[in-house]
PyMOL CGO cylinders between C-alpha atoms (Angstrom):
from pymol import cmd
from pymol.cgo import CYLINDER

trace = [
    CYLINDER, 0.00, 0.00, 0.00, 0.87, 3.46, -1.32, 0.3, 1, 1, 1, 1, 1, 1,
    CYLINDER, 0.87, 3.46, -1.32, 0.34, 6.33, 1.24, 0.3, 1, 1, 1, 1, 1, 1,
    CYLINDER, 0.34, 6.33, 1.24, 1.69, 9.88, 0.17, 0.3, 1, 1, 1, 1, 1, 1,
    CYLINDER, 1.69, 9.88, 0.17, 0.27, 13.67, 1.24, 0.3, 1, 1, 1, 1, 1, 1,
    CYLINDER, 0.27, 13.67, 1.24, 2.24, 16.45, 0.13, 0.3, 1, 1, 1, 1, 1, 1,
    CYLINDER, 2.24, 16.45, 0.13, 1.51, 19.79, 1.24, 0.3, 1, 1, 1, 1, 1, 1,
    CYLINDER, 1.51, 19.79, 1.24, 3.85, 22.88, -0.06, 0.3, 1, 1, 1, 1, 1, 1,
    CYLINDER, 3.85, 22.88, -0.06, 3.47, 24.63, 3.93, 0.3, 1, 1, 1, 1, 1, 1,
    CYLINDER, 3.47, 24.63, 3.93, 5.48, 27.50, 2.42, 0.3, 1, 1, 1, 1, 1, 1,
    CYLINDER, 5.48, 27.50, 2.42, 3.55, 28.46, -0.69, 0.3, 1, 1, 1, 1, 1, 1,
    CYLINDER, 3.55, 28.46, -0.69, 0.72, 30.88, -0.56, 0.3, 1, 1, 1, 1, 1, 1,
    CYLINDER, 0.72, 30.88, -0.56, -1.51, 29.09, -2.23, 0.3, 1, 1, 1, 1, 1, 1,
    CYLINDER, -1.51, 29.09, -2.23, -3.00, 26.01, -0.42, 0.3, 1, 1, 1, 1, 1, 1,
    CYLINDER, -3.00, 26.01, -0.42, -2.32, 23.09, -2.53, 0.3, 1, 1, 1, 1, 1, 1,
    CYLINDER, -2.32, 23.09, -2.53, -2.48, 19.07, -1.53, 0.3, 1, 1, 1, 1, 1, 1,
    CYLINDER, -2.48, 19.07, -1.53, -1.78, 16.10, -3.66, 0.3, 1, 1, 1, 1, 1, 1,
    CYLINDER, -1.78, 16.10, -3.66, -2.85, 12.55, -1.94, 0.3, 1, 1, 1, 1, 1, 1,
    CYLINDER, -2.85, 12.55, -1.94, -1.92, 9.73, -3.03, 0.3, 1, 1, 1, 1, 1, 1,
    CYLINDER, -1.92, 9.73, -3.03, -3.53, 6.38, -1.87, 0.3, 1, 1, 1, 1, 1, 1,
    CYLINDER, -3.53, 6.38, -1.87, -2.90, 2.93, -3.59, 0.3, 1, 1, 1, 1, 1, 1,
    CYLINDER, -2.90, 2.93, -3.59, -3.46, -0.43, -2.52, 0.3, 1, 1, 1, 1, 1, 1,
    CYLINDER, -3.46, -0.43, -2.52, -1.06, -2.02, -5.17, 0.3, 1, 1, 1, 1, 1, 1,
    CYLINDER, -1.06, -2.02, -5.17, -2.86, -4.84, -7.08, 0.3, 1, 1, 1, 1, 1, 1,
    CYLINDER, -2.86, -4.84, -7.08, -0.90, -7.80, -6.21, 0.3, 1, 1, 1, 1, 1, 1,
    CYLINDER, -0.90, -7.80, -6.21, -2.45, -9.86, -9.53, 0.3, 1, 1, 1, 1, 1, 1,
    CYLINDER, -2.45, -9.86, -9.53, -3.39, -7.89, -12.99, 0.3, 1, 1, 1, 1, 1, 1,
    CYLINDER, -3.39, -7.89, -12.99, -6.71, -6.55, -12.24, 0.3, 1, 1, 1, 1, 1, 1,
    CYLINDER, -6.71, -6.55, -12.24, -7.65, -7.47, -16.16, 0.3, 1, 1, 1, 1, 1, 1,
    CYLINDER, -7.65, -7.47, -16.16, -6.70, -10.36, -15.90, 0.3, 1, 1, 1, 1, 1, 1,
    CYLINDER, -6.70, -10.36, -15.90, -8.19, -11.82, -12.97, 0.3, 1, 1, 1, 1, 1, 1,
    CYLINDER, -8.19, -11.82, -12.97, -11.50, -10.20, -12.73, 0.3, 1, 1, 1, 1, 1, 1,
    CYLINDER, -11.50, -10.20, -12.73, -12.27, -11.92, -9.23, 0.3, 1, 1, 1, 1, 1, 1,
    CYLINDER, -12.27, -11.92, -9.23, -9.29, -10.44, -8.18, 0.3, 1, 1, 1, 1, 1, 1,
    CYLINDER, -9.29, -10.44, -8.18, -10.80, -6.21, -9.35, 0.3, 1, 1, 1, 1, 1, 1,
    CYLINDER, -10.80, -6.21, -9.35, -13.96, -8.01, -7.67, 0.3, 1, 1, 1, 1, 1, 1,
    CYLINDER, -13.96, -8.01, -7.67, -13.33, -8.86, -4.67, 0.3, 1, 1, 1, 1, 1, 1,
    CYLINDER, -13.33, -8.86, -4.67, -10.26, -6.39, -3.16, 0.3, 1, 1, 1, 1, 1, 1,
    CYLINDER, -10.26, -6.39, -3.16, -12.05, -3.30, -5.61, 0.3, 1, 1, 1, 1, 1, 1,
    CYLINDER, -12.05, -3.30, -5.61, -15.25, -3.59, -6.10, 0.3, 1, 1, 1, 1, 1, 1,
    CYLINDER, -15.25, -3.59, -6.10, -17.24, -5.66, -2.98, 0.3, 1, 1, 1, 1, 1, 1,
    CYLINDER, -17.24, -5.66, -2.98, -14.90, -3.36, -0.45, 0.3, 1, 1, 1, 1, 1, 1,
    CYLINDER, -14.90, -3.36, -0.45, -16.07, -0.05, -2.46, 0.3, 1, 1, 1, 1, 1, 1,
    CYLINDER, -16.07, -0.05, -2.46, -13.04, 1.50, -2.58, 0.3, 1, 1, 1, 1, 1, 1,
    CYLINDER, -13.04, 1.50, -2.58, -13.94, 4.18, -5.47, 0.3, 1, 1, 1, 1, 1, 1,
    CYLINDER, -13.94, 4.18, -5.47, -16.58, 5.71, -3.46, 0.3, 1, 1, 1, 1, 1, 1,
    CYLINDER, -16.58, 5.71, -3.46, -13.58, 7.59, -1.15, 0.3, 1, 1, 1, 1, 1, 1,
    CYLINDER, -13.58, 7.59, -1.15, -12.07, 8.58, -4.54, 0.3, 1, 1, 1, 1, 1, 1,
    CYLINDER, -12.07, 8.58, -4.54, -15.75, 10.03, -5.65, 0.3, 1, 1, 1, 1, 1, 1,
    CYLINDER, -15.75, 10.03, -5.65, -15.83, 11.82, -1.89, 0.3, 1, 1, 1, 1, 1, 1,
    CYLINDER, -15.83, 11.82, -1.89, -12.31, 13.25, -2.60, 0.3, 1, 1, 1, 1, 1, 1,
    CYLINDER, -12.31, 13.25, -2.60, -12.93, 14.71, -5.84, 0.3, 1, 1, 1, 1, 1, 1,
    CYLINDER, -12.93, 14.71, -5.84, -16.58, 16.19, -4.79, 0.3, 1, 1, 1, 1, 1, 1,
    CYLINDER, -16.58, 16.19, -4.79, -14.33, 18.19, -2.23, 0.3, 1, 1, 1, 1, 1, 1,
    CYLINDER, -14.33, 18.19, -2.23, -14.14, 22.11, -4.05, 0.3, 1, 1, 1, 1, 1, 1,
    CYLINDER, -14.14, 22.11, -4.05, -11.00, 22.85, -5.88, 0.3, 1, 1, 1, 1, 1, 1,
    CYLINDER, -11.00, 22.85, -5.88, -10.20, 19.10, -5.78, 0.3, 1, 1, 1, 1, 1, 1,
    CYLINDER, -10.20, 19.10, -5.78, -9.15, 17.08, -9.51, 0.3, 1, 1, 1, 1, 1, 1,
    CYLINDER, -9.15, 17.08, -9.51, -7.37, 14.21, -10.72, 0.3, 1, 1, 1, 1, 1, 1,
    CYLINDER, -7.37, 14.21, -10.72, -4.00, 15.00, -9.76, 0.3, 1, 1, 1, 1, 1, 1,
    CYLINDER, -4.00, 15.00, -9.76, -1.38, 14.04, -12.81, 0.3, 1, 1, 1, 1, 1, 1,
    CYLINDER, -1.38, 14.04, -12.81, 2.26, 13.32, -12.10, 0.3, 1, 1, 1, 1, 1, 1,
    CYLINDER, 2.26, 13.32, -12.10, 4.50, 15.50, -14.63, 0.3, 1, 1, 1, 1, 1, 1,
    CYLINDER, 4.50, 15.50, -14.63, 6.75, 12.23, -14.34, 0.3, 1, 1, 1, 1, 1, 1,
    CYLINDER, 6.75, 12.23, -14.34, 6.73, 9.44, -16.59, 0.3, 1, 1, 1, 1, 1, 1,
    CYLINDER, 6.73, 9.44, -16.59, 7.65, 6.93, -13.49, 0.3, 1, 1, 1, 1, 1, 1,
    CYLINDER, 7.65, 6.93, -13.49, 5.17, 7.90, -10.97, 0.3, 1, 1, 1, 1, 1, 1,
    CYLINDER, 5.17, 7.90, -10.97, 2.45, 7.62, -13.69, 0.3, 1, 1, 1, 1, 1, 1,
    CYLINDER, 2.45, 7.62, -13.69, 3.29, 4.29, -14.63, 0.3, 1, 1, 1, 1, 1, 1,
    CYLINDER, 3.29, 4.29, -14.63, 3.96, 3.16, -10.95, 0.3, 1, 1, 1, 1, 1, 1,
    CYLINDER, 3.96, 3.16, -10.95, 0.75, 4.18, -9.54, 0.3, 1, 1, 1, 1, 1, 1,
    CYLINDER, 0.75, 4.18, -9.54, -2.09, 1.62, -10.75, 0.3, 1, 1, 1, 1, 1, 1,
    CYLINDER, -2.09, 1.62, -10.75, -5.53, 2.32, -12.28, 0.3, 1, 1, 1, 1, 1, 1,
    CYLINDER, -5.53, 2.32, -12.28, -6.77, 1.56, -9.12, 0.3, 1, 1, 1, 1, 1, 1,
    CYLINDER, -6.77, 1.56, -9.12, -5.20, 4.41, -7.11, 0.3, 1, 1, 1, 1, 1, 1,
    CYLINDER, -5.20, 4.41, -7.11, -6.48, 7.59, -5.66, 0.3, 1, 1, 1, 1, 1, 1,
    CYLINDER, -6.48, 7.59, -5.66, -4.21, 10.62, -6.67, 0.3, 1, 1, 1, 1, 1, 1,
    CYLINDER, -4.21, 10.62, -6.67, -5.95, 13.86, -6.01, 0.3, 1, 1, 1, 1, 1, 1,
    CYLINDER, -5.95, 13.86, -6.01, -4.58, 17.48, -6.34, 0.3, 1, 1, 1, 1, 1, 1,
    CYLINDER, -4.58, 17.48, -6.34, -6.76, 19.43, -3.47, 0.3, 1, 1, 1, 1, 1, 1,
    CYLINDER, -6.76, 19.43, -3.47, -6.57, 23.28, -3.87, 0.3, 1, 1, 1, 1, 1, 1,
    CYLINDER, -6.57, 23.28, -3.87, -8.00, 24.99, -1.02, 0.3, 1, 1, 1, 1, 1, 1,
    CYLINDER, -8.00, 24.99, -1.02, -6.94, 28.73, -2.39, 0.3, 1, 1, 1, 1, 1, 1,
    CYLINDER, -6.94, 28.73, -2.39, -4.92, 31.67, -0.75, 0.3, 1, 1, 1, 1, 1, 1,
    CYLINDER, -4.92, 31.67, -0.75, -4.85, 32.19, 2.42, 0.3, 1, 1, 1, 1, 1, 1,
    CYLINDER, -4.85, 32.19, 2.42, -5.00, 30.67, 6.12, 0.3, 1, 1, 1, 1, 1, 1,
    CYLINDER, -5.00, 30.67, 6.12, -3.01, 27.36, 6.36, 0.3, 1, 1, 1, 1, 1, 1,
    CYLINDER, -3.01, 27.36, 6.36, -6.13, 26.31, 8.70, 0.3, 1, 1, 1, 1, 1, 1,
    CYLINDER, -6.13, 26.31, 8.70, -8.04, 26.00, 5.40, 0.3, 1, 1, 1, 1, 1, 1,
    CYLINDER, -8.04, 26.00, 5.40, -6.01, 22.79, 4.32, 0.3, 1, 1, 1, 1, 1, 1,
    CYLINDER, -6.01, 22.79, 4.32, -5.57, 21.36, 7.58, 0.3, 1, 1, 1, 1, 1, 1,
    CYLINDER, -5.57, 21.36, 7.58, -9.44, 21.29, 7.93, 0.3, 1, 1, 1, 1, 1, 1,
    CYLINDER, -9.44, 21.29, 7.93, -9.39, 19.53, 4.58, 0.3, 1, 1, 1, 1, 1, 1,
    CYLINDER, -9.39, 19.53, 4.58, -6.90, 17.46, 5.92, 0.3, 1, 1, 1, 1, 1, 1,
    CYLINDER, -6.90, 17.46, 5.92, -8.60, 16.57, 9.27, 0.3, 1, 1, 1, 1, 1, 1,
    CYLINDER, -8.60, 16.57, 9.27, -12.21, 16.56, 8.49, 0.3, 1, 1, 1, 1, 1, 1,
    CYLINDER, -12.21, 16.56, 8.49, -11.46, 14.88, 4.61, 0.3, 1, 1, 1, 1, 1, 1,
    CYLINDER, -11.46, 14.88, 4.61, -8.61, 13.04, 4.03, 0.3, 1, 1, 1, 1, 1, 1,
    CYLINDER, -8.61, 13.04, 4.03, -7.83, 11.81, 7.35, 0.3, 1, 1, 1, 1, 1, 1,
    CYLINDER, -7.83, 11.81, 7.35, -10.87, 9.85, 7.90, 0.3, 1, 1, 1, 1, 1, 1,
    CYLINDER, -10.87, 9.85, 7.90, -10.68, 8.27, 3.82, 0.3, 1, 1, 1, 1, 1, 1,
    CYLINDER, -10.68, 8.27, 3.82, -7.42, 7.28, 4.67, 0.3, 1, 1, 1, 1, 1, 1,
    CYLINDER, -7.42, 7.28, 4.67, -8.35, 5.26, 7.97, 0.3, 1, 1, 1, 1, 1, 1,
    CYLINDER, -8.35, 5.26, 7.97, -10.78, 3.82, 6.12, 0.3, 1, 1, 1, 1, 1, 1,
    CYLINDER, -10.78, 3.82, 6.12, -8.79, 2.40, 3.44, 0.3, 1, 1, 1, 1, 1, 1,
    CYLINDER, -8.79, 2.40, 3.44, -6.26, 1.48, 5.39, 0.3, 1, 1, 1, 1, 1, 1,
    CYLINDER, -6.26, 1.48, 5.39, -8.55, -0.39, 7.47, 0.3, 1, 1, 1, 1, 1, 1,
    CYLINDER, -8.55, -0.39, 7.47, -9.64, -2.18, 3.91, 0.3, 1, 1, 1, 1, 1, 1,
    CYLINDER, -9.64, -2.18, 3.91, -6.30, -2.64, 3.50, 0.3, 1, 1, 1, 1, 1, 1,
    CYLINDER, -6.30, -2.64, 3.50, -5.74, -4.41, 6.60, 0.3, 1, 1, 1, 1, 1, 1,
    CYLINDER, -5.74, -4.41, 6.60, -8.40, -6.67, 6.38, 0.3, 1, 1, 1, 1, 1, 1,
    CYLINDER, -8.40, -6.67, 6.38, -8.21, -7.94, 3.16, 0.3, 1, 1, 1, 1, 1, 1,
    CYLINDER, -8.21, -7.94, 3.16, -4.94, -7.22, 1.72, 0.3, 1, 1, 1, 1, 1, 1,
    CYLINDER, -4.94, -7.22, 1.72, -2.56, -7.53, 4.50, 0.3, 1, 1, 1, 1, 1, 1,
    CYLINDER, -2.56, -7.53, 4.50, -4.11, -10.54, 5.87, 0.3, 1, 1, 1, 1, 1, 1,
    CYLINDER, -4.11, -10.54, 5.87, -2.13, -13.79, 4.73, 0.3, 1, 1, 1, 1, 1, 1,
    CYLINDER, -2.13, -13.79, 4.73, -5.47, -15.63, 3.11, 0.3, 1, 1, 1, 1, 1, 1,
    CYLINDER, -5.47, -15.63, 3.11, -3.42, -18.78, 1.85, 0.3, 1, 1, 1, 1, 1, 1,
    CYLINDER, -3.42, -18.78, 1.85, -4.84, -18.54, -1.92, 0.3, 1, 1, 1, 1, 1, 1,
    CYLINDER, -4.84, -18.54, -1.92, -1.38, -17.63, -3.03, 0.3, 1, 1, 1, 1, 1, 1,
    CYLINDER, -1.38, -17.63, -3.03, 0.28, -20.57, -4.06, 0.3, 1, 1, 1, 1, 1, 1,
    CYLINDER, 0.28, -20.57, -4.06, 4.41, -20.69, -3.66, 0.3, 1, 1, 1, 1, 1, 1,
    CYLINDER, 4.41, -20.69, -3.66, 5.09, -19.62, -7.49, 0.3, 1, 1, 1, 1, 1, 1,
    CYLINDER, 5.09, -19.62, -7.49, 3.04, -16.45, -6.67, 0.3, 1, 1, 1, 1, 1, 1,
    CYLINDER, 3.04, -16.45, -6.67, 4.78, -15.63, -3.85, 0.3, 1, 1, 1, 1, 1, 1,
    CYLINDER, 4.78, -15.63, -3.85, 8.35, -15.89, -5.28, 0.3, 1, 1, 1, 1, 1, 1,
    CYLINDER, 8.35, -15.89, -5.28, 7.26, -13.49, -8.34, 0.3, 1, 1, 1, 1, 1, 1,
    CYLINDER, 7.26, -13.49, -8.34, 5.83, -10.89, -5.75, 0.3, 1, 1, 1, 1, 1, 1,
    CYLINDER, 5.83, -10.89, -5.75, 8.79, -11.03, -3.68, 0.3, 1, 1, 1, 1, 1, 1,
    CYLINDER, 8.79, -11.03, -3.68, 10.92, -10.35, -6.40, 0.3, 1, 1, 1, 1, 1, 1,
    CYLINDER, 10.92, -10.35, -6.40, 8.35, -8.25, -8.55, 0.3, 1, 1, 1, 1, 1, 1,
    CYLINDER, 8.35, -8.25, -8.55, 8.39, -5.97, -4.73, 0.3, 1, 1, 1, 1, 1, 1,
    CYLINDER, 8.39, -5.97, -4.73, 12.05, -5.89, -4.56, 0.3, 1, 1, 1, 1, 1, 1,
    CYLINDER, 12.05, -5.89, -4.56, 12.42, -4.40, -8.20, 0.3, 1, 1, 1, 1, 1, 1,
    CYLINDER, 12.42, -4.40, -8.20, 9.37, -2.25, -7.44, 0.3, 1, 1, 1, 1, 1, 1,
    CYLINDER, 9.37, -2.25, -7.44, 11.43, -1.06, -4.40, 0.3, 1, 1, 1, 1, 1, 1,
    CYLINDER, 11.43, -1.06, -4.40, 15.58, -0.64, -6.19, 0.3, 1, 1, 1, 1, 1, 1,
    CYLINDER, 15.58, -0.64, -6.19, 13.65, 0.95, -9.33, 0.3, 1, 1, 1, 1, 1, 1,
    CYLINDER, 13.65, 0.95, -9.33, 11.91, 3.99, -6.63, 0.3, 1, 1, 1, 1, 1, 1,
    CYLINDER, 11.91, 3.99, -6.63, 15.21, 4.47, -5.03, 0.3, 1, 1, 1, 1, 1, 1,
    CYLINDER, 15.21, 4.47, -5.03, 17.41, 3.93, -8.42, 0.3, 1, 1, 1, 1, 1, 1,
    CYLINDER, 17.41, 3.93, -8.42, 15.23, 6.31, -10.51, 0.3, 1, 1, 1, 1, 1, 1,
    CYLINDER, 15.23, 6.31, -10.51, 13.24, 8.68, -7.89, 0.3, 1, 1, 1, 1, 1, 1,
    CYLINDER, 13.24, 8.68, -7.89, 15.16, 8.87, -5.36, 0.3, 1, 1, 1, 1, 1, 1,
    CYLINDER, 15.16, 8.87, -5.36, 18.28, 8.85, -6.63, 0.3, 1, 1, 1, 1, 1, 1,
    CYLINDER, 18.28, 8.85, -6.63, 17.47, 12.17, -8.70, 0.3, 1, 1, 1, 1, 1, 1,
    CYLINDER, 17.47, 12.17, -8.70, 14.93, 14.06, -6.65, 0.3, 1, 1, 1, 1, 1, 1,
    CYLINDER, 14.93, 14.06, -6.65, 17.00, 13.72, -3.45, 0.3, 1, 1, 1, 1, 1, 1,
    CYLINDER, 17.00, 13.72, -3.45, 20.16, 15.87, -4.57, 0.3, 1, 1, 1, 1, 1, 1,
    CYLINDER, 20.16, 15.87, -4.57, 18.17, 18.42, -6.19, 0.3, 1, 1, 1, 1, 1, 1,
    CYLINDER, 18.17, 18.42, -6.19, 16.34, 18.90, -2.10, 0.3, 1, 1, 1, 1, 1, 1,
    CYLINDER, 16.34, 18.90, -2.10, 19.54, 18.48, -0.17, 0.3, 1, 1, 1, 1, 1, 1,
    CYLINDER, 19.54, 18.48, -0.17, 22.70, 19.35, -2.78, 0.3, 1, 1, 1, 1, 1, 1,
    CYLINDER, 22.70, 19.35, -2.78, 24.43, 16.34, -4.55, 0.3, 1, 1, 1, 1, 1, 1,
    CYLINDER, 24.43, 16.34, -4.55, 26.53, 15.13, -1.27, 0.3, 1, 1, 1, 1, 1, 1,
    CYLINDER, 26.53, 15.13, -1.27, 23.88, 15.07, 1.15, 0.3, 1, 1, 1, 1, 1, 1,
    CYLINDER, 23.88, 15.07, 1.15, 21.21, 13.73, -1.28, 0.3, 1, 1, 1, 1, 1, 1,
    CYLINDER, 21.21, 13.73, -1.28, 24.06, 11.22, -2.20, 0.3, 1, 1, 1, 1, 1, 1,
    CYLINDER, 24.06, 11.22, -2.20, 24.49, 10.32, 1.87, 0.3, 1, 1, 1, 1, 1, 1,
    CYLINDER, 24.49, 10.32, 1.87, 20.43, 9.94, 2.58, 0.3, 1, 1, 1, 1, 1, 1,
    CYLINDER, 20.43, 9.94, 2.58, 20.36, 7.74, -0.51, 0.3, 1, 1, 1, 1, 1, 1,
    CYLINDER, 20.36, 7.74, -0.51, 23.33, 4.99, 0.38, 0.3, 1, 1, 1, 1, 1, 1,
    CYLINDER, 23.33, 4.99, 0.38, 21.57, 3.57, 3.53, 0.3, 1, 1, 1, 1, 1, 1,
    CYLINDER, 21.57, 3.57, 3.53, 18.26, 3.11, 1.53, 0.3, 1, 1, 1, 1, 1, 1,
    CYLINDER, 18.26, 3.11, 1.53, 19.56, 1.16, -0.79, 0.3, 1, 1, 1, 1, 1, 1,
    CYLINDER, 19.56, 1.16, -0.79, 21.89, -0.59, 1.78, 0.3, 1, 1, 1, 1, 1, 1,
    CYLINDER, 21.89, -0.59, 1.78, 18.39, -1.82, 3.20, 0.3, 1, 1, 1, 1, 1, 1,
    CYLINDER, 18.39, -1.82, 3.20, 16.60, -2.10, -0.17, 0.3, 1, 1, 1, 1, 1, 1,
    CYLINDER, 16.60, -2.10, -0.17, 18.91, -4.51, -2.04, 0.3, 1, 1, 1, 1, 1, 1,
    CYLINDER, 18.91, -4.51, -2.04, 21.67, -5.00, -0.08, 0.3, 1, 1, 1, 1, 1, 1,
    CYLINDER, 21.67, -5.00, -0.08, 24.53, -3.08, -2.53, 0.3, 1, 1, 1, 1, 1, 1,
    CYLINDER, 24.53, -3.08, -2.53, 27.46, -2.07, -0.68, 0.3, 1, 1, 1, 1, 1, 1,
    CYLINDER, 27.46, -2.07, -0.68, 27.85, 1.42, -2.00, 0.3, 1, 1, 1, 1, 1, 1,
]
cmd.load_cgo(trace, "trace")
């Protein structure tokens, strides 16, 4: 699961992007039961739908190529903007809105996705272990890796990103 709020604190204008994804762990096109029964019966899309009926809220879309193709058609990303002004606007969003969506899913996500259900059978298991350790070097090779020296200067960046993927994959660096 896929958990992200960013909120620019220091900008005048009041702008939030969530991002919520419970990662399909089987192609949702290709096993329908699958989109049925972790999509579908657990109603997920309805906190999307309450998201984007918030004012100034829209489909929020990544101006990078890897985010967009990491995040799955499942996911909630939503750009929230709450206008000029008061921080207190945006936390209220944040309190009264997306806090409570988020429990929520998470709670989903506890319950039926984090819950060992023994229907995955051991070939499964080794391609997800391995399909989540790619998924994993491939965020800290390519996003990391480049958005962390442009933050902290190339040194710093550089220092933040050897212990990641020290505990990521294991590469003495």
């Amino acid at each position: 699961m896929h958990l992200i709020l960013w909120w620019n604190s220091s900008s005048p204008l009041q702008l939030l992007v969530l991002f919520i994804d419970l990662i399909p762990r089987k192609d949702p096109v290709s096993y329908p039961d699958y989109l049925k029964a972790y999509y579908q019966e657990t109603n997920l899309d309805k906190y999307r739908q309450q998201l984007q009926a918030l004012p100034g809220a829209k489909p929020y879309i990544s101006p990078y190529l890897y985010f967009r193709a990491l995040v799955s058609p499942t996911a909630i990303v939503a750009n929230i903007d709450a206008g000029t002004g008061e921080a207190g606007n945006i936390e209220e969003i944040i309190q009264v809105h997306v806090e409570p969506i988020a429990k929520e899913i998470l709670q989903i996500w506890m319950e039926t996705c984090a819950s060992p259900d023994g229907k995955t059978n051991e070939a499964e298991r080794v391609y997800l272990v391995e399909r989540d350790r790619v998924l994993r070097k491939n965020t800290v090779d390519v996003e990391l890796a480049s958005s962390l020296p442009k933050l902290f200067g190339q040194e710093l960046g550089n220092r933040a990103i050897e212990p990641l993927k020290k505990y990521y994959y294991g590469l003495s660096v």
